[in-house]
VOMITI-896897 format. One record per residue (C-alpha): x, y, z; residue number from 0. Coordinates in Angstrom, 1 decimal. Example, Ala and Ser with C-alpha at 12.3 -4.5 7.8 and 13.67 -1.06 7.14 Angstrom:
<pts>
    east   north      up  resi
    12.3    -4.5     7.8     0
    13.7    -1.1     7.1     1
</pts>
This chain:
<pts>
    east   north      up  resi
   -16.2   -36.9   -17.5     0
   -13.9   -34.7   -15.2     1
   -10.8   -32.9   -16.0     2
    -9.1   -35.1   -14.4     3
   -10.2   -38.0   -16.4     4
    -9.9   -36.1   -19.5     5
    -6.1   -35.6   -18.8     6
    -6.0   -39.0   -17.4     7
    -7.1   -40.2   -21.0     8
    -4.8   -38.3   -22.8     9
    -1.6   -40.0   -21.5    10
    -3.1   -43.7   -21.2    11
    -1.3   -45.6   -23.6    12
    -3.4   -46.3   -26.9    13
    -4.0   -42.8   -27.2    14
    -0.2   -40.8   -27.6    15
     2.1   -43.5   -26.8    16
     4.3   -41.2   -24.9    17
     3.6   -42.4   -21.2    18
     6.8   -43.7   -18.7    19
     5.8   -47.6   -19.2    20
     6.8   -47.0   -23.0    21
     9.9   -45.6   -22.5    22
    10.4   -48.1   -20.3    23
     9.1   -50.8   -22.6    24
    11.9   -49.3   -25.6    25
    14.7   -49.3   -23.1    26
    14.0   -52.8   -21.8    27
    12.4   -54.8   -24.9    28
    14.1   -53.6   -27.9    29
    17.4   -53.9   -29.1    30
    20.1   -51.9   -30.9    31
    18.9   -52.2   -34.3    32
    15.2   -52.0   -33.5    33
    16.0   -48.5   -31.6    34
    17.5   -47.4   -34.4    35
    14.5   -48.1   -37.0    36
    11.7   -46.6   -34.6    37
    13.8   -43.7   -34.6    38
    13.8   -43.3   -38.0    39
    10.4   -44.3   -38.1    40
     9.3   -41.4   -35.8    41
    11.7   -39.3   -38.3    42
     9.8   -40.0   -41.3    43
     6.3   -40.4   -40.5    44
     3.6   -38.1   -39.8    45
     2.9   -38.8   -36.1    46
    -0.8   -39.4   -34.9    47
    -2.7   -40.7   -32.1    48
    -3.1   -44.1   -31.4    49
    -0.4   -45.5   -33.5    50
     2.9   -43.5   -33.0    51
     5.8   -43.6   -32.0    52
     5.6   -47.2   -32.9    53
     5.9   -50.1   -30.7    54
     8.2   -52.7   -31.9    55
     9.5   -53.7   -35.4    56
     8.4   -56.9   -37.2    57
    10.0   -58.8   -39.6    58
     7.4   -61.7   -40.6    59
     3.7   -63.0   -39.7    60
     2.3   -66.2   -40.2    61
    -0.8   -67.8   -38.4    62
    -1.9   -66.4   -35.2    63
     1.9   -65.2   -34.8    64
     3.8   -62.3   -35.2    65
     7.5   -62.4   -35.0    66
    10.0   -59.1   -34.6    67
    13.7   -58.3   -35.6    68
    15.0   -60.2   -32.6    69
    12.9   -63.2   -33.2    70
    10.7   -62.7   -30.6    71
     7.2   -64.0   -31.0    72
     3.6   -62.4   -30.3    73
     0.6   -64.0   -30.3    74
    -1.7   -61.8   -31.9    75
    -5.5   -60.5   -30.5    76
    -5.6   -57.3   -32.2    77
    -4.3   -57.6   -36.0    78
    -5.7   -54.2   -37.1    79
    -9.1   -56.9   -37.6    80
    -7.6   -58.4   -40.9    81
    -6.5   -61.2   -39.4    82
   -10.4   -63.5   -39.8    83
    -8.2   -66.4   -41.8    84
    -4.5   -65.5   -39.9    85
    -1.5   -63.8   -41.3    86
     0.1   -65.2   -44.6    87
    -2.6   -67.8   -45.0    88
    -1.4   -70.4   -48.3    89
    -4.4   -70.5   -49.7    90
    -5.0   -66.7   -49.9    91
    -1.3   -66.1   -51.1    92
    -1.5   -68.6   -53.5    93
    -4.7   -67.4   -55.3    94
    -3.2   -63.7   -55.2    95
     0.5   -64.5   -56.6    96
    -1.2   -66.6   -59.6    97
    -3.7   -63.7   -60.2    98
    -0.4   -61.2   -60.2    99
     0.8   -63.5   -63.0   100
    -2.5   -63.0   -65.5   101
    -4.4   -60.0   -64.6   102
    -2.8   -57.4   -61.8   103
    -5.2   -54.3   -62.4   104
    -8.1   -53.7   -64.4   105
    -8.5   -50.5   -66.1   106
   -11.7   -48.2   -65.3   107
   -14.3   -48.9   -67.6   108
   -13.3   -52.6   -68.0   109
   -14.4   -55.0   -65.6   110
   -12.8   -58.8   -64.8   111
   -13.7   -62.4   -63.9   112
   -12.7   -62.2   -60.4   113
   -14.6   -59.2   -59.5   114
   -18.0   -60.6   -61.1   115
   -17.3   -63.5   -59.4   116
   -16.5   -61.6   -55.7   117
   -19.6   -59.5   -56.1   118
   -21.2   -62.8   -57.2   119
   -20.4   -64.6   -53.6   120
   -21.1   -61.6   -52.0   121
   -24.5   -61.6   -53.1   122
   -25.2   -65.4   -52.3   123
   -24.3   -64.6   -48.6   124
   -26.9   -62.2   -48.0   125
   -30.8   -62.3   -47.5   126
   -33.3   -60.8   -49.5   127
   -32.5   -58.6   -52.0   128
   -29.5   -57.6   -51.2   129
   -27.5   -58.4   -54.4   130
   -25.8   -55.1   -55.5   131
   -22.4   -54.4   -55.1   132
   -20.0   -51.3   -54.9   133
   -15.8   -52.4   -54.4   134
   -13.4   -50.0   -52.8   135
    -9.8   -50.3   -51.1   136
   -11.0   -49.3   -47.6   137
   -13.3   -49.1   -45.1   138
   -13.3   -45.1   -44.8   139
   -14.7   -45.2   -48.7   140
   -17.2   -47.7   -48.0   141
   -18.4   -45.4   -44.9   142
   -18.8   -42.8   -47.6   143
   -20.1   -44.5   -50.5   144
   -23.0   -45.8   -48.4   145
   -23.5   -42.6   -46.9   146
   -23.9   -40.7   -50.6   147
   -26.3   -43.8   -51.8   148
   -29.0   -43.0   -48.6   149
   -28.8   -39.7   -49.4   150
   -29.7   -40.5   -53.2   151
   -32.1   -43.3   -52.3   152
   -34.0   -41.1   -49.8   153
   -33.7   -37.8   -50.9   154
   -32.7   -37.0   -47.4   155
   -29.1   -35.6   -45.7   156
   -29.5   -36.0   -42.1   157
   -27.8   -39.3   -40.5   158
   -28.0   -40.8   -36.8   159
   -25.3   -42.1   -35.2   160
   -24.3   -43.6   -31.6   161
   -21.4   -41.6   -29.8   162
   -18.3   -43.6   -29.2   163
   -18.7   -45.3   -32.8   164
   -16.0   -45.6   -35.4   165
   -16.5   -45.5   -39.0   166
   -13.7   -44.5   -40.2   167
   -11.3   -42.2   -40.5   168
   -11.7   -40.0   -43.4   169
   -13.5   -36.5   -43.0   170
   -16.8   -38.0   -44.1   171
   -16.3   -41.1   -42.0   172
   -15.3   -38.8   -38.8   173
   -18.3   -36.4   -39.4   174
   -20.7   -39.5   -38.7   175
   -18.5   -41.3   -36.3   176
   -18.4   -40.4   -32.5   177
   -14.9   -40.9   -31.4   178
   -13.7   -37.1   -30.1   179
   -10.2   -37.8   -30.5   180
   -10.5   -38.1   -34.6   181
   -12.2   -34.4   -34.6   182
    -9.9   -32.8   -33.0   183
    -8.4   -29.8   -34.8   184
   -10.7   -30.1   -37.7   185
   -13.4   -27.8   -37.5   186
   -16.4   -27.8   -39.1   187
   -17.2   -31.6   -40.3   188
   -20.2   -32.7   -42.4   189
   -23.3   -31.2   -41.6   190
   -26.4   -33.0   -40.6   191
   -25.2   -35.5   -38.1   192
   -27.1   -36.4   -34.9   193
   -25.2   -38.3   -32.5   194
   -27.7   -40.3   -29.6   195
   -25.5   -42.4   -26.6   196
   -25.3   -45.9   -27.5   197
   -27.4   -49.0   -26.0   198
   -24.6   -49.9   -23.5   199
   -25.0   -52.9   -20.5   200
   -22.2   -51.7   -18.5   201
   -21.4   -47.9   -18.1   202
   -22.9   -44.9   -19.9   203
   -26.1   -43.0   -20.2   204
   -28.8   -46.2   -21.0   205
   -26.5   -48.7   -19.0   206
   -29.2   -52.0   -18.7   207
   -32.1   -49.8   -19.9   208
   -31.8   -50.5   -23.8   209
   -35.8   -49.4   -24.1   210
   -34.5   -45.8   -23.1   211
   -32.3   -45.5   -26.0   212
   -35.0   -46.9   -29.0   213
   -37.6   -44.3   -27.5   214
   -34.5   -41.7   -27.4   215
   -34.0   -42.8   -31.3   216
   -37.1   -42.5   -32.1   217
   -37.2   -39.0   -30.4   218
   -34.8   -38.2   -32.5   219
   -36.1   -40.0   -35.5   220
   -39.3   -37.8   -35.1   221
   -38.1   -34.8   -34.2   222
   -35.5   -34.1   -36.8   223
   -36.4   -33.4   -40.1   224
   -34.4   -34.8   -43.5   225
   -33.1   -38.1   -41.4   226
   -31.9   -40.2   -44.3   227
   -29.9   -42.8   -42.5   228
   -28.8   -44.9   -39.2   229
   -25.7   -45.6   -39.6   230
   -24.3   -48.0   -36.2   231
   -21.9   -50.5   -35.6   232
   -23.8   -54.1   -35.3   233
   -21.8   -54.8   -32.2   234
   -19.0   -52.4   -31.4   235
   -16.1   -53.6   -31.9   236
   -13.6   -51.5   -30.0   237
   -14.5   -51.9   -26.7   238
   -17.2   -54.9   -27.4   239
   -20.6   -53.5   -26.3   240
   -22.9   -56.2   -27.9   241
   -27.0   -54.9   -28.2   242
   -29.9   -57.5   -27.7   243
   -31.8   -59.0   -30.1   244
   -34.7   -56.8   -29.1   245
   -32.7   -53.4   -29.6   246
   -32.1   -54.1   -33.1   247
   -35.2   -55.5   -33.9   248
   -37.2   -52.8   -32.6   249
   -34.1   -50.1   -34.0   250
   -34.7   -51.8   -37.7   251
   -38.8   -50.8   -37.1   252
   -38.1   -47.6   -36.2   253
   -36.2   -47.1   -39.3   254
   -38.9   -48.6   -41.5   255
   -41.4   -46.4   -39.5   256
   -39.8   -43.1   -40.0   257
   -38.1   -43.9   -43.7   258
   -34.3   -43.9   -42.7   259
   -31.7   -46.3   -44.2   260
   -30.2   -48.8   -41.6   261
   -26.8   -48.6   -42.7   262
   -24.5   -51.4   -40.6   263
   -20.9   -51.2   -40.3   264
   -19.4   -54.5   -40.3   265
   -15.7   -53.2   -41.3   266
   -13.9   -55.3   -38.3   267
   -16.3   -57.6   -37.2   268
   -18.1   -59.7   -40.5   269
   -16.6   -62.6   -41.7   270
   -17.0   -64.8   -38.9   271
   -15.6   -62.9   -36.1   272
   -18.6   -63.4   -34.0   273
   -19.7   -66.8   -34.7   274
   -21.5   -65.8   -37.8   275
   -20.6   -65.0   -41.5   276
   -22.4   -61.0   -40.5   277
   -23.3   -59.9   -37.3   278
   -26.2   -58.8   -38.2   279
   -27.9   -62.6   -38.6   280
   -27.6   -62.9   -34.4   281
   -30.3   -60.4   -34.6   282
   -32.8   -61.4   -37.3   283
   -32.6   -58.4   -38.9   284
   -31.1   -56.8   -42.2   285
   -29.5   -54.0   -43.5   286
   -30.1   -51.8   -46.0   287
   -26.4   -51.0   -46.6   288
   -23.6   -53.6   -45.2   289
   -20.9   -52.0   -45.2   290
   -17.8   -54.7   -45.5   291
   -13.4   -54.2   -45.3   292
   -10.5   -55.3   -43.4   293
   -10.5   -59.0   -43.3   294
   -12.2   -59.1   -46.6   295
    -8.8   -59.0   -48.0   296
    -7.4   -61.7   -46.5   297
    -5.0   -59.2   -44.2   298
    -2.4   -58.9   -47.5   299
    -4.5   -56.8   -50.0   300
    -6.3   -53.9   -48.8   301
   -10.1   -54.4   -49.7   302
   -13.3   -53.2   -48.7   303
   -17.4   -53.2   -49.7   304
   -21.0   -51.9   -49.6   305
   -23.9   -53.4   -50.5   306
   -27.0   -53.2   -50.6   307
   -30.8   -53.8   -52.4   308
   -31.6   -54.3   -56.0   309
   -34.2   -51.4   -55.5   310
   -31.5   -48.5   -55.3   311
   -29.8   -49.6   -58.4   312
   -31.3   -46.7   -60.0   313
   -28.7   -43.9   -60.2   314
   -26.7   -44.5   -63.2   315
   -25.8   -40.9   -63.6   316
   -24.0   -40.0   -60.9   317
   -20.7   -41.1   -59.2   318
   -21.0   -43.0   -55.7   319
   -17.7   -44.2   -55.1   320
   -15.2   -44.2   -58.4   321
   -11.7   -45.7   -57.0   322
    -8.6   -46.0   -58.9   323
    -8.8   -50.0   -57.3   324
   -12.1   -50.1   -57.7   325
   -12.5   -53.5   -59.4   326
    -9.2   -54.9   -58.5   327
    -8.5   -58.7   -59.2   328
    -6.1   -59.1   -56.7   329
    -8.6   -57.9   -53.9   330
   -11.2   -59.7   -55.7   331
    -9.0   -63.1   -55.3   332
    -7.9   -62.4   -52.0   333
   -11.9   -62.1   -50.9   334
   -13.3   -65.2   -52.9   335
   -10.3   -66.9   -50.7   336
   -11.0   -65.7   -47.3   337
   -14.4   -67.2   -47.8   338
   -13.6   -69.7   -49.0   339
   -11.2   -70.9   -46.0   340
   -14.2   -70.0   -43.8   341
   -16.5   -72.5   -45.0   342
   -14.1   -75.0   -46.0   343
   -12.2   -74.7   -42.6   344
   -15.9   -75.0   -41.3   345
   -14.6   -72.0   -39.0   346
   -18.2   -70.6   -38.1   347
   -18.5   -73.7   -36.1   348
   -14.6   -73.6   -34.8   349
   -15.7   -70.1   -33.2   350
   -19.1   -71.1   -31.8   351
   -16.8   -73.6   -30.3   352
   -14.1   -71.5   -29.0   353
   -16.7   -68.6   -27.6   354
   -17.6   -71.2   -24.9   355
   -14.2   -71.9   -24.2   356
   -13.0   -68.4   -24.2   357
   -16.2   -67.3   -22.0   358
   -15.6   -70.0   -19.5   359
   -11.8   -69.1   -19.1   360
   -12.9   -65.3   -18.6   361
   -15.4   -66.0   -16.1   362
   -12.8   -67.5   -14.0   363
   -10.4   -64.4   -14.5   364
   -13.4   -62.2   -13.3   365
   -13.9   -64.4   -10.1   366
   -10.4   -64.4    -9.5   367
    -9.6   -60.9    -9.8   368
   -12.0   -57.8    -8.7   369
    -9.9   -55.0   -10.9   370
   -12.4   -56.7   -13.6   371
   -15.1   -54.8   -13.9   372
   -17.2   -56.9   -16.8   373
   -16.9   -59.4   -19.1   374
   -18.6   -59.1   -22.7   375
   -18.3   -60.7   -26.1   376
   -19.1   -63.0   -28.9   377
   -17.7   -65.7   -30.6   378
   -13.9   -64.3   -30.8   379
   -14.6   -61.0   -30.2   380
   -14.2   -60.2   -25.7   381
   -13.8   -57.3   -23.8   382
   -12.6   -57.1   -20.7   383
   -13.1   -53.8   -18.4   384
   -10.6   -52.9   -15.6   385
   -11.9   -51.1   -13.0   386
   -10.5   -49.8    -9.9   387
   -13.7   -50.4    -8.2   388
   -16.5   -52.9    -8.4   389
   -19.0   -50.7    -7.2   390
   -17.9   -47.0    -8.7   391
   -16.9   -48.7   -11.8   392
   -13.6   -45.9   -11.9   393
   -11.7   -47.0   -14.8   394
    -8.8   -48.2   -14.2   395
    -6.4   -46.9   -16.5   396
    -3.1   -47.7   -14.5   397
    -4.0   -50.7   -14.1   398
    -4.7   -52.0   -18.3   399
    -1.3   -50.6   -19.1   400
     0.9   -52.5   -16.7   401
    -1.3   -55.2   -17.5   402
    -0.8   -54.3   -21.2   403
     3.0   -54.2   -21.0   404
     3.2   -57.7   -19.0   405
     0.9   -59.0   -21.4   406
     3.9   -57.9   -24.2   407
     6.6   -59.2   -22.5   408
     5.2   -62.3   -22.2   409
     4.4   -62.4   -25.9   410
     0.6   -61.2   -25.9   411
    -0.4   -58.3   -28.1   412
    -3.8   -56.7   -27.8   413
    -5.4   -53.2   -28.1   414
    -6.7   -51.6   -24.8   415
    -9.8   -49.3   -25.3   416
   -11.4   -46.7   -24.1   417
    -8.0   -46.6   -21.5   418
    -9.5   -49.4   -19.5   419
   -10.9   -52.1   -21.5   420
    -8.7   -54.9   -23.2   421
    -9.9   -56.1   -26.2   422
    -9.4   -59.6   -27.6   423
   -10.1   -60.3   -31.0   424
    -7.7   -63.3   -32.2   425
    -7.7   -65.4   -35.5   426
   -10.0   -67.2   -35.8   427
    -8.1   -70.2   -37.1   428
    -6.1   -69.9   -33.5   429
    -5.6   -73.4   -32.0   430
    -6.8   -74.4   -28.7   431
    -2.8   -74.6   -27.3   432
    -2.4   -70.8   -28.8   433
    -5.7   -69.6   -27.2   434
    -5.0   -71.3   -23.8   435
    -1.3   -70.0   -24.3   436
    -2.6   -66.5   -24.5   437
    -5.0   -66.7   -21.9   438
    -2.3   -68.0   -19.4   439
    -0.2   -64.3   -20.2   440
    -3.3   -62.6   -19.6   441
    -3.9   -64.1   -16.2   442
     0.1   -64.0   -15.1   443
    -0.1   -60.3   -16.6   444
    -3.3   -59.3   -14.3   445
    -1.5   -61.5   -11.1   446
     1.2   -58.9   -11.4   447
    -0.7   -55.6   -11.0   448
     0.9   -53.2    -8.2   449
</pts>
């Protein structure tokens, strides 16, 4: 990437929130009151990128809706991924508010009904052996305490990852994940980590040549002594880069072959998001660590997961991931629900269902407009690249934030990626009128780019 593209990053909005099209955004959008509490919000909190200064205040959720101070509704096609079931689903606030009632928090060195019988369900979703089960608050720990377990499993400290991959944000989690912007300033990170470019089909160093990467990994894999684990997003979920069923068939022999852990990160994108209860089952593979969070806990209590096989349960002395939350009744209610509404609601089916509608009404979008670049996704889980050429395949950064702003107005929240790519990752109890609704703004938005 050139310096200009580097600077050209910096300011996109996503990364500092700082460009011209937000203060014009605050000016136009927000009223009195609202001003006043992002002021004190940018007062009081630590700022960071990606998330501050903040872009609107809300007052409630519900469904696929969000709804701010002035009573203004979003539909919402980011919701920080915890959104599987919606916002403020009954069924998941009902089982929480009677577990407040009887058991709030258990006490280390006890253990509880509800989290036997979450680690229970857990365990009946998965293949094979994978039965055992470690609970923790948030994804970042999960990252870790799957890490630690390949390194006590194989005896081994090196790990593999893709560039461009998020696991995380912690300093463990950033050591192994291959997002620049979370290392900045921090210096020396966990040692041991080998990042290779990830199998992407449009863009990047194996763009359509996925056989180059496994024989890259496998370089790798050979190469470099005291490899423990591969740790890899199924499908990545920020920008929506989806492997073949090849690449991780042959990736999950390659880790066989050379004795490394396949450690999957399925933070934001189990639990139905892409048609399936994992991603992982699209590929006819499995993991040797799952790593699980975010929508586990129904988007009201923070909770998060590993696990993995009944063979590393064999480490009794040492500590892999002791939480203060670790066995928590209210996260273990709030999961056991969120499953529970996706096989009652039958909502694998629902998103099979609404992948082909959401595909078909992209396609059309793509036809209509040549600033998109490519189309990609699964079940609800779509990317779509802006580009200010076809044929270069120039990002167009401009571009997805005027988009992203009319998109707002018009009451359509998403992330944009990467500075180019939008990212659509709805409910997945969204109705058909919400999901056409949405995909109206998003056309009117792109109709409007200067």
């Amino acid at each position: 990437m050139n310096k200009s593209n580097v600077h050209q990053n910096k300011i996109t909005e996503g990364d500092i929130n700082l460009t011209q099209a937000r203060e014009k955004w605050t000016e136009r959008e927000t009223d009195g009151k609202t001003r006043e509490l992002l002021e004190k919000d940018a007062r009081y909190f630590l700022h960071q990128s990606m998330s501050t200064p903040c872009l609107d205040v809300l007052e409630s959720c519900k469904g696929s809706r969000m709804e701010n101070l002035s009573g203004k509704h979003y539909l919402d096609f980011h919701g920080n991924n915890v959104h599987q079931v919606g916002f403020s689903h009954p069924v998941i606030l009902r089982r929480i508010t009677e577990q407040l009632g009887q058991l709030s928090f258990s006490t280390r060195r006890y253990t509880n009904e509800p989290a036997i019988r979450f680690a229970e369900k857990l365990a009946s979703l998965l293949p094979s052996d994978l039965n055992r089960v470690l609970l923790t608050p948030n994804g970042s720990s999960a990252v870790g305490m799957a890490l630690k377990l390949a390194r006590a499993v194989t005896g081994k400290f090196k790990v593999v990852s893709f560039w461009d991959a998020f696991h995380g944000a912690s300093l463990d989690a950033i050591s192994v994940g291959g997002e620049a912007v979370f290392r900045e300033y921090m210096g020396p990170l966990m040692p041991g980590v080998e990042r290779v470019p990830p199998p992407v089909t449009y863009r990047g160093v194996f763009e359509g040549r996925e056989q180059k990467c496994l024989e890259y990994l496998e370089y790798v894999f050979s190469r470099e002594n005291d490899i423990g684990a591969f740790i890899a997003e199924t499908i990545r979920n920020t920008d929506v880069q989806v492997p073949s069923e090849n690449f991780w068939k042959e990736a999950r022999k390659l880790c066989d072959k050379y004795g490394v852990l396949l450690i999957l990160d399925e933070i934001p994108i189990a639990l139905g998001r892409t048609g399936k209860m994992f991603a992982f089952e699209h590929y006819g593979i499995e993991p040797d660590i799952l790593c699980l969070g975010k929508g586990l806990g129904g988007g009201v209590i923070p909770q998060a997961a590993i696990v993995t096989r009944d063979a590393y349960n064999r480490f009794g002395d040492i500590s892999l991931g002791h939480y203060t939350h670790e066995k928590s009744p209210l996260g273990a209610v709030a999961g056991l629900a969120v499953i529970e509404v996706i096989e009652n609601g039958r909502l694998l089916h629902k998103v099979r269902e609404d992948e082909a509608f959401i595909k078909t009404a992209l396609d059309i979008l793509y036809n209509k407009y040549p600033v998109i670049g490519d189309i990609r996704g699964k079940g609800l889980l779509w990317g779509m690249e802006l580009v200010a050429d076809r044929n270069t395949k120039e990002k167009a950064y401009t571009e997805a934030e005027q988009v992203m702003y009319a998109s707002l107005e018009g009451g359509l929240n998403y992330k944009v990626s990467s500075g180019n790519v939008i990212q659509l990752s709805p409910p997945l109890t969204i109705d058909r009128e919400d999901l056409e609704r949405a995909l109206f703004i998003l056309d009117q938005s792109l109709a409007g780019i200067r």
